[in-house]
PDB file as gemmi writes it, atoms N, CA and C in Angstrom:
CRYST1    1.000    1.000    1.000  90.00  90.00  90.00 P 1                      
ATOM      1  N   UNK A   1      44.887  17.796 147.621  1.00  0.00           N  
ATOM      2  CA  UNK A   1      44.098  16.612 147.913  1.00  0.00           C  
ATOM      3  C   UNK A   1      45.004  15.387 147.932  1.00  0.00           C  
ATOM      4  N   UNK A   2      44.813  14.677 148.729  1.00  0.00           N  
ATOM      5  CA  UNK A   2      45.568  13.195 149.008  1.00  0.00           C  
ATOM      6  C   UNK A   2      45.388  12.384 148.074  1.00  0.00           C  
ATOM      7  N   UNK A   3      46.153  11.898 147.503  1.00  0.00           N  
ATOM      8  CA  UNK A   3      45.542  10.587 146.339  1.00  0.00           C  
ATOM      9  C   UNK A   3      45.631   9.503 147.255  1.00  0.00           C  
ATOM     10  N   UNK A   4      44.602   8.665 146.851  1.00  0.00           N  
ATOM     11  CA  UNK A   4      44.266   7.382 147.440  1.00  0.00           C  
ATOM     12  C   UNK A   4      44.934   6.576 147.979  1.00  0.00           C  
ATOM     13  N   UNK A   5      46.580   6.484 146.488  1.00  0.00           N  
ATOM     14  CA  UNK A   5      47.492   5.173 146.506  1.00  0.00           C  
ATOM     15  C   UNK A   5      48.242   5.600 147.671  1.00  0.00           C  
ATOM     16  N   UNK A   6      48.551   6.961 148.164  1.00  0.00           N  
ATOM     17  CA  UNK A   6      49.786   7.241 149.071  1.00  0.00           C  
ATOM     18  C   UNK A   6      48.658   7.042 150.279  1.00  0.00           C  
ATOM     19  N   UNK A   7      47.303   7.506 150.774  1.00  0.00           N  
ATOM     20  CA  UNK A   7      46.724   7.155 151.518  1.00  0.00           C  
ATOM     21  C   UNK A   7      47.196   5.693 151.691  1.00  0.00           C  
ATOM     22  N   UNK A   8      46.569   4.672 151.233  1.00  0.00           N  
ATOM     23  CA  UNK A   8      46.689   3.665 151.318  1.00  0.00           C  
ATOM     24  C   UNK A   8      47.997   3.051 151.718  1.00  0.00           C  
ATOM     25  N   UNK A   9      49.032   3.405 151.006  1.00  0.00           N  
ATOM     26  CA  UNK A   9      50.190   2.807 151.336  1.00  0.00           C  
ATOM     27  C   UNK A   9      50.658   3.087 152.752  1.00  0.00           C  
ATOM     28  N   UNK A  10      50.308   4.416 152.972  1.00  0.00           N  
ATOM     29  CA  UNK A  10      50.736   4.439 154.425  1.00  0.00           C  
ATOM     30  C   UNK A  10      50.538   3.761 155.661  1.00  0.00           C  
ATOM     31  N   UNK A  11      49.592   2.667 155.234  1.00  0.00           N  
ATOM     32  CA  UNK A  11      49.126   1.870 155.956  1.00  0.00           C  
ATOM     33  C   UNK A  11      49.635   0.356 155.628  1.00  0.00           C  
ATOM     34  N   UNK A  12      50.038   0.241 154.447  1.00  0.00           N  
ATOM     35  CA  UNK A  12      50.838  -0.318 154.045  1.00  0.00           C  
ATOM     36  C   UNK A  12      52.184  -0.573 154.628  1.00  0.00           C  
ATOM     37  N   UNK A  13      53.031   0.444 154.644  1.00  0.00           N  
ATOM     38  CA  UNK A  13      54.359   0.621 154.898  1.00  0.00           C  
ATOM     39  C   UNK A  13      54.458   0.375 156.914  1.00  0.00           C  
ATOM     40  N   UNK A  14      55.375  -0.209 156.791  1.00  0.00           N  
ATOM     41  CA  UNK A  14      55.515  -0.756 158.308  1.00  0.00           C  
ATOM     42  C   UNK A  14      57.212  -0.178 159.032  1.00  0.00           C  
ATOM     43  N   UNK A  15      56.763   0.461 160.572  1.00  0.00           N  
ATOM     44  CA  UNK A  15      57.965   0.542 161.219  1.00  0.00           C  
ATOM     45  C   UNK A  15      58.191  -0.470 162.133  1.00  0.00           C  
ATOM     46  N   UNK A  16      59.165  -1.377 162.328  1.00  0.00           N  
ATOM     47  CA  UNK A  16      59.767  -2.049 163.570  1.00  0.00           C  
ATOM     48  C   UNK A  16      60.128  -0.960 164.687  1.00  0.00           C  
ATOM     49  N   UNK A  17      59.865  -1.306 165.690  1.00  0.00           N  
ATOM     50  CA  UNK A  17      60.488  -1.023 166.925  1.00  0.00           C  
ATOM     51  C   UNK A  17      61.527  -2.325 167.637  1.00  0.00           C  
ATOM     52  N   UNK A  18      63.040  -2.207 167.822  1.00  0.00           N  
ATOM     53  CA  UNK A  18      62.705  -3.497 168.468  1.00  0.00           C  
ATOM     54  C   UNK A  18      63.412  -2.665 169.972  1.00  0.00           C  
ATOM     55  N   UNK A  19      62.742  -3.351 170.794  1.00  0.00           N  
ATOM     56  CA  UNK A  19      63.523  -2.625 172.289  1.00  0.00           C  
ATOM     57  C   UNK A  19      63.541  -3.500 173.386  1.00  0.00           C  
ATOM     58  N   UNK A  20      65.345  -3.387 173.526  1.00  0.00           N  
ATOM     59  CA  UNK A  20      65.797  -4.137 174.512  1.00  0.00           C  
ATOM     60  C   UNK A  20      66.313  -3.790 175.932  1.00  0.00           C  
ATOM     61  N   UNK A  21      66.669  -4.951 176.971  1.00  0.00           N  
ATOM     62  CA  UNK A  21      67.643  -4.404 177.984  1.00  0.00           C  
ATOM     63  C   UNK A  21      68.470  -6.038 178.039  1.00  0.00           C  
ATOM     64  N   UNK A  22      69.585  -5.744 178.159  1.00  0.00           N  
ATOM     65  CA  UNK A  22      70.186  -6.623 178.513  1.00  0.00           C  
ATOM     66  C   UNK A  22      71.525  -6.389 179.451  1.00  0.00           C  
ATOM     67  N   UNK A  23      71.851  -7.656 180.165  1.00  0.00           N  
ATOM     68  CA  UNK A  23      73.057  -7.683 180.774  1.00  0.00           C  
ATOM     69  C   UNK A  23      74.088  -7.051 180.903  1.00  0.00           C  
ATOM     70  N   UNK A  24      75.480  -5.689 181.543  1.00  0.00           N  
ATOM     71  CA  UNK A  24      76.136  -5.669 180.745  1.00  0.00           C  
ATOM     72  C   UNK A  24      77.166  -5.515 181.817  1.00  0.00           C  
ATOM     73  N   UNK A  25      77.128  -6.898 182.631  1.00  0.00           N  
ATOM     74  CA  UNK A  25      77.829  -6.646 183.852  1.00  0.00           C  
ATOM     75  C   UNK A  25      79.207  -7.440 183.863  1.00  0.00           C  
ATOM     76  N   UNK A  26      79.427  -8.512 182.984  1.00  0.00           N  
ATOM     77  CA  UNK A  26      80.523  -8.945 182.719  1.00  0.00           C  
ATOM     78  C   UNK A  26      80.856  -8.701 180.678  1.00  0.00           C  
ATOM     79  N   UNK A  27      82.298  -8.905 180.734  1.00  0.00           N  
ATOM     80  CA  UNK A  27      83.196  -9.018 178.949  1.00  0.00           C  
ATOM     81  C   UNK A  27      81.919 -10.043 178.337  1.00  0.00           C  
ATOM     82  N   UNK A  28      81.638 -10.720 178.485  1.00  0.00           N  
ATOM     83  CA  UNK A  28      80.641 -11.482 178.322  1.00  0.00           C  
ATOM     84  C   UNK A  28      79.713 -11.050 177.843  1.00  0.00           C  
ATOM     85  N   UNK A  29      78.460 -10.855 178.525  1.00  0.00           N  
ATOM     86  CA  UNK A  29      77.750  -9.708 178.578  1.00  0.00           C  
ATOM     87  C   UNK A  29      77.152  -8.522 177.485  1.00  0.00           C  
ATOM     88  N   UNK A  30      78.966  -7.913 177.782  1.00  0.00           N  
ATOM     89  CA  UNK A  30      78.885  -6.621 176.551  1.00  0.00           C  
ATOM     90  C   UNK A  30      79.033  -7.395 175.427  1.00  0.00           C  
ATOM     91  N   UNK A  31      79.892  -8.511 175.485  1.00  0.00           N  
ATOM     92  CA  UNK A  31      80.025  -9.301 173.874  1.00  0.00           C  
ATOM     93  C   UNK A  31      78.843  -9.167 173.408  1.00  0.00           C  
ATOM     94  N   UNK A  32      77.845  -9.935 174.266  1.00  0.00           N  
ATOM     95  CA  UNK A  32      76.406 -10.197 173.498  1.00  0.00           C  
ATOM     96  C   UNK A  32      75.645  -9.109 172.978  1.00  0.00           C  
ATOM     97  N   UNK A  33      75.712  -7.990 174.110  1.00  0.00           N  
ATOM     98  CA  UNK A  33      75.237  -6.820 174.226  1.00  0.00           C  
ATOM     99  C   UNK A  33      75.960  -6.020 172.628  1.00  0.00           C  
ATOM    100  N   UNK A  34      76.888  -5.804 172.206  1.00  0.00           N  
ATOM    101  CA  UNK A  34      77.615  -5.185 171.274  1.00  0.00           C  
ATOM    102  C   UNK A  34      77.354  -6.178 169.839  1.00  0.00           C  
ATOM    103  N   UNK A  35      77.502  -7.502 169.742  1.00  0.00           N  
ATOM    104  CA  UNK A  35      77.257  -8.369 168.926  1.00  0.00           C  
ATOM    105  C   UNK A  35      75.507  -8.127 168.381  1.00  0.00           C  
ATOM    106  N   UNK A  36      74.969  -7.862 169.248  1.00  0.00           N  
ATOM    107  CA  UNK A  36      73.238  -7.850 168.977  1.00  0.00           C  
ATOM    108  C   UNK A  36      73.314  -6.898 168.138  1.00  0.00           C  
ATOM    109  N   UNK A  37      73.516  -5.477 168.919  1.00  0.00           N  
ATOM    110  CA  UNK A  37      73.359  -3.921 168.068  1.00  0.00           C  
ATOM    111  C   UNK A  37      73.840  -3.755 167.024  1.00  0.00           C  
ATOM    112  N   UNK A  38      75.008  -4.440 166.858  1.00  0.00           N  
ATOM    113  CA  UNK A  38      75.445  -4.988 165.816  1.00  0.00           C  
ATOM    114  C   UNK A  38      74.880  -5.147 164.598  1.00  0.00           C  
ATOM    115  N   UNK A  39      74.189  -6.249 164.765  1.00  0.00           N  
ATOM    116  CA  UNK A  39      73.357  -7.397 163.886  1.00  0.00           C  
ATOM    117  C   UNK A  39      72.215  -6.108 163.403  1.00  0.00           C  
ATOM    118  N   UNK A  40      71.793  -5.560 164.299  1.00  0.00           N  
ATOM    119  CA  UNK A  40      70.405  -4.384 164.630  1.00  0.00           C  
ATOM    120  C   UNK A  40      70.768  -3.321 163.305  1.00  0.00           C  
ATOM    121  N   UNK A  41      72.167  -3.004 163.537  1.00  0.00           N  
ATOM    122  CA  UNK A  41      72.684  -1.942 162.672  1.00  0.00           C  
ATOM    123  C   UNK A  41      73.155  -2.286 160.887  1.00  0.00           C  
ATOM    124  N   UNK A  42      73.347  -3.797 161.662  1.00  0.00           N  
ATOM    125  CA  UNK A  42      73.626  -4.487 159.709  1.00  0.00           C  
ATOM    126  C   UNK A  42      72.560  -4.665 159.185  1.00  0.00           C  
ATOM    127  N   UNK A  43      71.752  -4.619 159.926  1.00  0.00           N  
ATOM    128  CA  UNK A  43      70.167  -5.348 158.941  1.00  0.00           C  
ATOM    129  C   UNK A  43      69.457  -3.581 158.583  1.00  0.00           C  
ATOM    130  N   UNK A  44      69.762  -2.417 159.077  1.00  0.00           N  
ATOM    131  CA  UNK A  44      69.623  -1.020 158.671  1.00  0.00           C  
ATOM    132  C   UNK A  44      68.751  -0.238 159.715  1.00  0.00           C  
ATOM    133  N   UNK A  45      68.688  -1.221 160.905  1.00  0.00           N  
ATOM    134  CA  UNK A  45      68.451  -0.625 161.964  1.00  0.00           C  
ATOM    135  C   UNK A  45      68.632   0.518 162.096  1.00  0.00           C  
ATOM    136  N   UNK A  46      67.816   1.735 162.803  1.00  0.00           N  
ATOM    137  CA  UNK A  46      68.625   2.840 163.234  1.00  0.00           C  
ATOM    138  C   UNK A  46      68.566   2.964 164.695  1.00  0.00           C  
ATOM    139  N   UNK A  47      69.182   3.810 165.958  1.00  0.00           N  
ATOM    140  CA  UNK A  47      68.822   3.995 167.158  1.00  0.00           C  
ATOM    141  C   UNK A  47      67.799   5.312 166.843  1.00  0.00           C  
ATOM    142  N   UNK A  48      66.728   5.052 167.428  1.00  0.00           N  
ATOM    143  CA  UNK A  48      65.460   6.147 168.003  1.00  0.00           C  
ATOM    144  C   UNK A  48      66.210   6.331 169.191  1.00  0.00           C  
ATOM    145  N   UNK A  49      66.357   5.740 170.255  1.00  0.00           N  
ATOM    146  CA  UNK A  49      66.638   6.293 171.813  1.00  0.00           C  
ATOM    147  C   UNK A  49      67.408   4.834 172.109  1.00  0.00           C  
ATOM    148  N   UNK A  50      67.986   5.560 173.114  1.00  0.00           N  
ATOM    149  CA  UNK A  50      68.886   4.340 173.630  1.00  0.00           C  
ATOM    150  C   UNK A  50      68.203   3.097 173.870  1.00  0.00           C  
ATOM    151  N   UNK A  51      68.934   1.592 173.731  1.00  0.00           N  
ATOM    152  CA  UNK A  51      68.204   0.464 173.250  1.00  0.00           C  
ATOM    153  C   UNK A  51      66.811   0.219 172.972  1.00  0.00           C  
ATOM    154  N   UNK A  52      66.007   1.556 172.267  1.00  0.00           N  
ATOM    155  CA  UNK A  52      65.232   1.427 171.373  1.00  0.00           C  
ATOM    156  C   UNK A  52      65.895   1.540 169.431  1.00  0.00           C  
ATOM    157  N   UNK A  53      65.669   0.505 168.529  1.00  0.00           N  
ATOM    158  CA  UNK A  53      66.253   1.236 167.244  1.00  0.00           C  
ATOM    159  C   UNK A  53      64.768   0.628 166.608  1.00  0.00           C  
ATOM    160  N   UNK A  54      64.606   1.324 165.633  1.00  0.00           N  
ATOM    161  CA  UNK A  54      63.639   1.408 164.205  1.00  0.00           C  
ATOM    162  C   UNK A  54      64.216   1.016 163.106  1.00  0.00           C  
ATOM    163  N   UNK A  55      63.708   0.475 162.334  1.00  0.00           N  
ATOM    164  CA  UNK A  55      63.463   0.165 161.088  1.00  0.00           C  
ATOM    165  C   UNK A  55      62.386   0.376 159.271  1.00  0.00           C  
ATOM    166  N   UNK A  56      62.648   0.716 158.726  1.00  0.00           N  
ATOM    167  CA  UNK A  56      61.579   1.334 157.671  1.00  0.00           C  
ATOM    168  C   UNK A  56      61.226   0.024 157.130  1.00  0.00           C  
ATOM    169  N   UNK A  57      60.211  -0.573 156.896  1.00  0.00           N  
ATOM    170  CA  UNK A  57      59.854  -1.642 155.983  1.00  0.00           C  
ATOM    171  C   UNK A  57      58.457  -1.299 154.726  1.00  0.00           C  
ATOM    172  N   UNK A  58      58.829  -1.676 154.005  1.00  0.00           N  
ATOM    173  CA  UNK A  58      58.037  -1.162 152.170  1.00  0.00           C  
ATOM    174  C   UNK A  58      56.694  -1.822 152.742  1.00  0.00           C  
ATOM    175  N   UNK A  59      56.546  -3.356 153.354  1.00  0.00           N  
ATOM    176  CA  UNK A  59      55.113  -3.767 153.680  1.00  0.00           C  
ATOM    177  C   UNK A  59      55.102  -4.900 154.639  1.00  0.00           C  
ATOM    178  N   UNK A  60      54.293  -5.329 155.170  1.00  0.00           N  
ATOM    179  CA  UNK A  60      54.141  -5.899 156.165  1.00  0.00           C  
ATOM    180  C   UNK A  60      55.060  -7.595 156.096  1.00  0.00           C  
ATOM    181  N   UNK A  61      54.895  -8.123 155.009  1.00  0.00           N  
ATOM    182  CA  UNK A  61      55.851  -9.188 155.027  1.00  0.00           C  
ATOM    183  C   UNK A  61      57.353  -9.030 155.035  1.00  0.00           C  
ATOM    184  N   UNK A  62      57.618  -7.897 154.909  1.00  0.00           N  
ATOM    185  CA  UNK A  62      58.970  -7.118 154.816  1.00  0.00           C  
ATOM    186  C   UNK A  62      59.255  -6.912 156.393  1.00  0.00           C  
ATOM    187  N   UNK A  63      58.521  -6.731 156.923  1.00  0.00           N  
ATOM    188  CA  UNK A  63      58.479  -6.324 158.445  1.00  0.00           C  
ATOM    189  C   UNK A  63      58.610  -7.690 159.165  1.00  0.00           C  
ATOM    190  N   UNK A  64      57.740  -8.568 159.020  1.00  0.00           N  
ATOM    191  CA  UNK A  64      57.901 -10.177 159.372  1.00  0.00           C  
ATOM    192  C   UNK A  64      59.398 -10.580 158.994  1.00  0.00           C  
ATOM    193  N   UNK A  65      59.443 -10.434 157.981  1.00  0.00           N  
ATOM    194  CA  UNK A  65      61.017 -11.109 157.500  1.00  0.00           C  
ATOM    195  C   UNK A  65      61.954 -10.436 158.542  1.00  0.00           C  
ATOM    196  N   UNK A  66      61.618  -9.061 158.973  1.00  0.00           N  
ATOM    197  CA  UNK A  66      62.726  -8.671 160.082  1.00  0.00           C  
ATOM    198  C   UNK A  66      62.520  -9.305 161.299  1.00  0.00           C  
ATOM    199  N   UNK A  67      61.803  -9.202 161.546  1.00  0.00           N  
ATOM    200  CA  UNK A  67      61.218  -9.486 163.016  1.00  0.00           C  
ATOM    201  C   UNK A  67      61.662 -11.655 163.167  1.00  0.00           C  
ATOM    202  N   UNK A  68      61.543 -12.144 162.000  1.00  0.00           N  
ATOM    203  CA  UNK A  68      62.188 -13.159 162.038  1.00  0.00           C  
ATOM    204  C   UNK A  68      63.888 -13.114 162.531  1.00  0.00           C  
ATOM    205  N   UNK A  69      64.488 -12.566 161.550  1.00  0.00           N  
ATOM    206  CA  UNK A  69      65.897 -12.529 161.735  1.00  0.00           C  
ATOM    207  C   UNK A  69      66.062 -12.011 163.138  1.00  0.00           C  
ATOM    208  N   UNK A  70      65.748 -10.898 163.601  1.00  0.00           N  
ATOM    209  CA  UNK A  70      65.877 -10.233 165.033  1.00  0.00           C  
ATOM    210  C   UNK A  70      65.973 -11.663 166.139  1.00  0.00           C  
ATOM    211  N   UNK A  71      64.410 -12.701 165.810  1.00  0.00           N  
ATOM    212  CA  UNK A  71      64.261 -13.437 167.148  1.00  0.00           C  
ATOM    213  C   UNK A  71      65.514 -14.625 166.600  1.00  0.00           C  
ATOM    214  N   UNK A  72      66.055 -14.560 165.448  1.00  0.00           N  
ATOM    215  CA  UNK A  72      66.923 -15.826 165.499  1.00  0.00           C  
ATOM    216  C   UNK A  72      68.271 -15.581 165.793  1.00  0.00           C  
ATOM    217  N   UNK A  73      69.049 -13.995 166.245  1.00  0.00           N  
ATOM    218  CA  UNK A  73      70.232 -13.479 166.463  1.00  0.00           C  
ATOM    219  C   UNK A  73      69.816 -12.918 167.958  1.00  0.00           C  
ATOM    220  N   UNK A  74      68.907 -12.996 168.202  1.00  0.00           N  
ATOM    221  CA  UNK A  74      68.262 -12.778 169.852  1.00  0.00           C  
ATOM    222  C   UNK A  74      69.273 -13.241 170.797  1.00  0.00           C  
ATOM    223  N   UNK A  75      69.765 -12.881 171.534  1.00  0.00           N  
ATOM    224  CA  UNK A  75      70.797 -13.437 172.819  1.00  0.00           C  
ATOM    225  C   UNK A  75      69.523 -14.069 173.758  1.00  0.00           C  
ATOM    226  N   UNK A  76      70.369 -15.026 174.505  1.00  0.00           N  
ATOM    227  CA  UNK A  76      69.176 -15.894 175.564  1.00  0.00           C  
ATOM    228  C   UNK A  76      68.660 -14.786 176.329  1.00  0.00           C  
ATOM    229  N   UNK A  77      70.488 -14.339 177.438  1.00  0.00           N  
ATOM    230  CA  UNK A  77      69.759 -13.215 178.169  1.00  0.00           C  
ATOM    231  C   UNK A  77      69.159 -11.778 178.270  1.00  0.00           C  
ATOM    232  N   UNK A  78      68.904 -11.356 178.932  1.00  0.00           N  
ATOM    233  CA  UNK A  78      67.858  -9.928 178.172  1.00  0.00           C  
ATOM    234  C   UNK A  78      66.396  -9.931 177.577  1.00  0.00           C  
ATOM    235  N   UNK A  79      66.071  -9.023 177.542  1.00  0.00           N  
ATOM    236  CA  UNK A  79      64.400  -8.881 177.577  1.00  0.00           C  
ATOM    237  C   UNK A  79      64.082  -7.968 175.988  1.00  0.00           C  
ATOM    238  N   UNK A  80      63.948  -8.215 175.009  1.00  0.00           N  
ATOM    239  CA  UNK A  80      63.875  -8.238 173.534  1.00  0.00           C  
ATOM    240  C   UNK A  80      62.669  -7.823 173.218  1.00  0.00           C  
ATOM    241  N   UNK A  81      62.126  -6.641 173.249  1.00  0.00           N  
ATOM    242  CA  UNK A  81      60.371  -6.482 172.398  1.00  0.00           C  
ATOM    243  C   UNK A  81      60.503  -6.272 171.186  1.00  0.00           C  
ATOM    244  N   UNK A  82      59.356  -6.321 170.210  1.00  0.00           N  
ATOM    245  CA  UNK A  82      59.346  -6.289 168.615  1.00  0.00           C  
ATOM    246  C   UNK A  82      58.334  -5.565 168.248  1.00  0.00           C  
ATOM    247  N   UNK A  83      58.119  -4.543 168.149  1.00  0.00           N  
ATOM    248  CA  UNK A  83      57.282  -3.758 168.011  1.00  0.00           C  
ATOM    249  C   UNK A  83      56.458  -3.386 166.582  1.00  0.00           C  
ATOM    250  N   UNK A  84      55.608  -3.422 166.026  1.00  0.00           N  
ATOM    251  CA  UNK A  84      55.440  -3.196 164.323  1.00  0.00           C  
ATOM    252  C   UNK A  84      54.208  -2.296 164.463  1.00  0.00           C  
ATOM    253  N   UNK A  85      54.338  -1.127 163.420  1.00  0.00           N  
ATOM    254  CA  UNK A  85      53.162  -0.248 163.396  1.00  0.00           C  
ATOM    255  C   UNK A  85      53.160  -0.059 161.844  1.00  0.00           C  
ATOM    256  N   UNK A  86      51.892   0.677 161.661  1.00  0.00           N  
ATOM    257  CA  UNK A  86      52.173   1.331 160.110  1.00  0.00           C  
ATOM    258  C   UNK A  86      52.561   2.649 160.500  1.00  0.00           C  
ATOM    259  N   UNK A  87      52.783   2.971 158.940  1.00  0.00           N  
ATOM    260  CA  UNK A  87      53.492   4.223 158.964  1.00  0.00           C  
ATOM    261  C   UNK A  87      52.813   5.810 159.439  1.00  0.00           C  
ATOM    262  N   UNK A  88      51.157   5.469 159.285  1.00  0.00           N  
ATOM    263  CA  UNK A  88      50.124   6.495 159.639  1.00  0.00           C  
ATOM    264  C   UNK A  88      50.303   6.392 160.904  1.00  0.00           C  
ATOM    265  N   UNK A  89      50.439   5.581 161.841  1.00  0.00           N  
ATOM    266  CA  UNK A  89      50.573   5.604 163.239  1.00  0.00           C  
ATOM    267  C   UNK A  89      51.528   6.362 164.002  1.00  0.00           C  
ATOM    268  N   UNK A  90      52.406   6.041 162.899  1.00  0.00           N  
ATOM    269  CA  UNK A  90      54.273   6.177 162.967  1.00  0.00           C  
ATOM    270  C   UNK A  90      54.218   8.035 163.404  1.00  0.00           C  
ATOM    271  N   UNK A  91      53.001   8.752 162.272  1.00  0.00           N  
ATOM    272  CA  UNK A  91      53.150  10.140 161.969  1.00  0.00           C  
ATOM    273  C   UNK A  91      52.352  10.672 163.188  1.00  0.00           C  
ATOM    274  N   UNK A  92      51.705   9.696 163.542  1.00  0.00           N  
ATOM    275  CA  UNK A  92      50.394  10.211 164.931  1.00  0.00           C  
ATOM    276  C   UNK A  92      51.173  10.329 165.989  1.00  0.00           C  
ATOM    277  N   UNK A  93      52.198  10.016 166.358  1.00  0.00           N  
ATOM    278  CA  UNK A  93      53.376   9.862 167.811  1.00  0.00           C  
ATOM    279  C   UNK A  93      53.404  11.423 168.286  1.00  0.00           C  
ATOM    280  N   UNK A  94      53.169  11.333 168.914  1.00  0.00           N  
ATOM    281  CA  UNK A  94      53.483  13.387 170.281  1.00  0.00           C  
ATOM    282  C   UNK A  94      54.832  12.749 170.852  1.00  0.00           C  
ATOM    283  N   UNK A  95      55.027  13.904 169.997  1.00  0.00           N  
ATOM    284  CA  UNK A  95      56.373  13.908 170.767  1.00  0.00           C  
ATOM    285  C   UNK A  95      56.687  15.145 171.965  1.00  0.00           C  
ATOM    286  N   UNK A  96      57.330  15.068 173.181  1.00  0.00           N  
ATOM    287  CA  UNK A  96      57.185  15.640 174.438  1.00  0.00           C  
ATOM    288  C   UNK A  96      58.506  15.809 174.839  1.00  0.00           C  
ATOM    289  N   UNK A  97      59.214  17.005 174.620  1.00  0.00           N  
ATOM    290  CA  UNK A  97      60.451  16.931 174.575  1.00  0.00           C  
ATOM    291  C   UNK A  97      60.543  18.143 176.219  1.00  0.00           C  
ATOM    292  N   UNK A  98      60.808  17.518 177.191  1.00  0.00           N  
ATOM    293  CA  UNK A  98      61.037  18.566 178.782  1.00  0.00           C  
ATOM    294  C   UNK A  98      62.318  18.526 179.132  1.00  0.00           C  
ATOM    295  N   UNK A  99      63.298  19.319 178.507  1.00  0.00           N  
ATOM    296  CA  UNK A  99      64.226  19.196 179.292  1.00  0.00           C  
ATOM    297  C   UNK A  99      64.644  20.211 180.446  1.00  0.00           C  
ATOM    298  N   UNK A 100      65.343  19.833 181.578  1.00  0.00           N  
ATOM    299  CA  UNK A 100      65.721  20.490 182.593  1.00  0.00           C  
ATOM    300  C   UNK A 100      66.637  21.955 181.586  1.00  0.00           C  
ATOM    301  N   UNK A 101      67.390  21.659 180.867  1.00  0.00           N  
ATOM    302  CA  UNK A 101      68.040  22.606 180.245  1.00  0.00           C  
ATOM    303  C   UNK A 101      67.290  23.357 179.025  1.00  0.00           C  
ATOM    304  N   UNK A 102      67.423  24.035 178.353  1.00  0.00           N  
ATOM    305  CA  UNK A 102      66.338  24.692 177.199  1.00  0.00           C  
ATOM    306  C   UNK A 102      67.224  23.685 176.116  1.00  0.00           C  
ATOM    307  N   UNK A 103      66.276  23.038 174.928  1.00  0.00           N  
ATOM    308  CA  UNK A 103      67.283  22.478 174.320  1.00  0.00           C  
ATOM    309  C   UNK A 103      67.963  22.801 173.137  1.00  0.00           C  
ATOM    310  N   UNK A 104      68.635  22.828 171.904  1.00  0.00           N  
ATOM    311  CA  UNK A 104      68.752  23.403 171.426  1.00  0.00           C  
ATOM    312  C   UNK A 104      67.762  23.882 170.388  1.00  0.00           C  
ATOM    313  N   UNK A 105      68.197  25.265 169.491  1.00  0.00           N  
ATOM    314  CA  UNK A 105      67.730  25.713 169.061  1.00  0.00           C  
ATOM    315  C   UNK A 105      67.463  24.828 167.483  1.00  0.00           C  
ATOM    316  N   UNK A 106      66.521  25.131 167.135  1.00  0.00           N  
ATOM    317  CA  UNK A 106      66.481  24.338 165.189  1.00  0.00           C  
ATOM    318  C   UNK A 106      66.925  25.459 164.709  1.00  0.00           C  
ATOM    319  N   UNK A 107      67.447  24.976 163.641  1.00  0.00           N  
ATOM    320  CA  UNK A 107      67.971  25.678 162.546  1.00  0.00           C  
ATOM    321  C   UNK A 107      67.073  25.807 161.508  1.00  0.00           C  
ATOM    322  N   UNK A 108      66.625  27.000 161.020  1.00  0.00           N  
ATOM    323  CA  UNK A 108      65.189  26.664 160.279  1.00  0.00           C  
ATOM    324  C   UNK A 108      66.400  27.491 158.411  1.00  0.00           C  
ATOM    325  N   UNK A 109      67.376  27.809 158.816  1.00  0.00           N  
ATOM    326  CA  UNK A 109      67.820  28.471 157.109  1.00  0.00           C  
ATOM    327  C   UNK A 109      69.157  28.016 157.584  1.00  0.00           C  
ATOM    328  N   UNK A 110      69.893  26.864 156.535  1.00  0.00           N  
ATOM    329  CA  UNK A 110      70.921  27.014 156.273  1.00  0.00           C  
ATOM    330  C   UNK A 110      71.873  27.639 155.311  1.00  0.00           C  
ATOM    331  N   UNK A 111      72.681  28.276 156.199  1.00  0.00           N  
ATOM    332  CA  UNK A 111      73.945  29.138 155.268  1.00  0.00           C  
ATOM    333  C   UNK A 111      75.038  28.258 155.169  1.00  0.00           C  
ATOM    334  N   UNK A 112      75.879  28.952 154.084  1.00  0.00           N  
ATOM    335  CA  UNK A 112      76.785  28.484 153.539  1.00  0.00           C  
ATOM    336  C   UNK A 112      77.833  29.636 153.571  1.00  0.00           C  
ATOM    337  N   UNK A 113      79.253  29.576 154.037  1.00  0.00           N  
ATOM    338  CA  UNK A 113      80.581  30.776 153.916  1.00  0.00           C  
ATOM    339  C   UNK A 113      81.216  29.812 152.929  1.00  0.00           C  
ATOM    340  N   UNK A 114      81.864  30.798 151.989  1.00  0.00           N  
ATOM    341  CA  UNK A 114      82.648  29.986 150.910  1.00  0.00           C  
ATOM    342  C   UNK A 114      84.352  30.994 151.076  1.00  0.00           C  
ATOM    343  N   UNK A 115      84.877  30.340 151.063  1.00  0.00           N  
ATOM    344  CA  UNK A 115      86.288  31.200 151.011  1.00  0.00           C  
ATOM    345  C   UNK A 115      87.084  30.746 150.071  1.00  0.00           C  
ATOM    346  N   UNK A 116      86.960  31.676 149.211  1.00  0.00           N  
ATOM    347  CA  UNK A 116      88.200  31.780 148.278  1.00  0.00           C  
ATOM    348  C   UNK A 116      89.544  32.020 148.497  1.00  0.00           C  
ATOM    349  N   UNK A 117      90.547  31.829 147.756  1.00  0.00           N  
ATOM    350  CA  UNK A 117      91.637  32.044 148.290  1.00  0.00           C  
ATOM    351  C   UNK A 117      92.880  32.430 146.942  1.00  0.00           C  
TER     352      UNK A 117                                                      
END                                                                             
């Protein structure tokens, strides 16, 4: 049975999305472009998919406080979304994985070889 408090919190607990495109046609450009992801990756960003990255936040003002910093290290050019969900939402996502190739296999038991010597 679910206890209440973890019910609850899960609604509580907040993911950022932030997802960009930007410029990356001149040194310039990539500066900004590399300087951003940057910033994305110091604050504990992770990449989900290419210039999409996520973030875990404990609660919703935690999530604001990011979403602040993000729009104030924002480059002019490029197109910047900010995405915020809770975490129950987070678990509801279908994921749809088609690739042209079969993809790899999961590993459902890891082994271990030990060599002595």
């Amino acid at each position: 049975m679910t206890n209440i408090k973890d019910a609850i919190s899960g609604y509580r607990k907040m993911i950022l999305f932030v997802m960009f495109d930007m410029p990356t046609q001149t040194k310039a450009d990539l500066k900004k472009y590399r300087d951003f992801r940057g910033k994305l990756l110091d604050l504990g960003f992770i990449m989900f998919q290419y210039s999409v990255y996520i973030r875990f936040c404990r609660s919703l003002s935690i999530a604001e406080k990011y979403m602040r910093k993000v729009e104030q290290f924002a480059p002019v050019n490029g197109s910047i979304r900010v995405l915020r969900i809770t975490e129950e939402q987070y678990k509801q996502m279908k994921i749809i994985e088609n690739y042209r190739e079969k993809p790899e296999k999961k590993v459902h038991e890891q082994t271990q070889t030990v060599m002595v010597f």
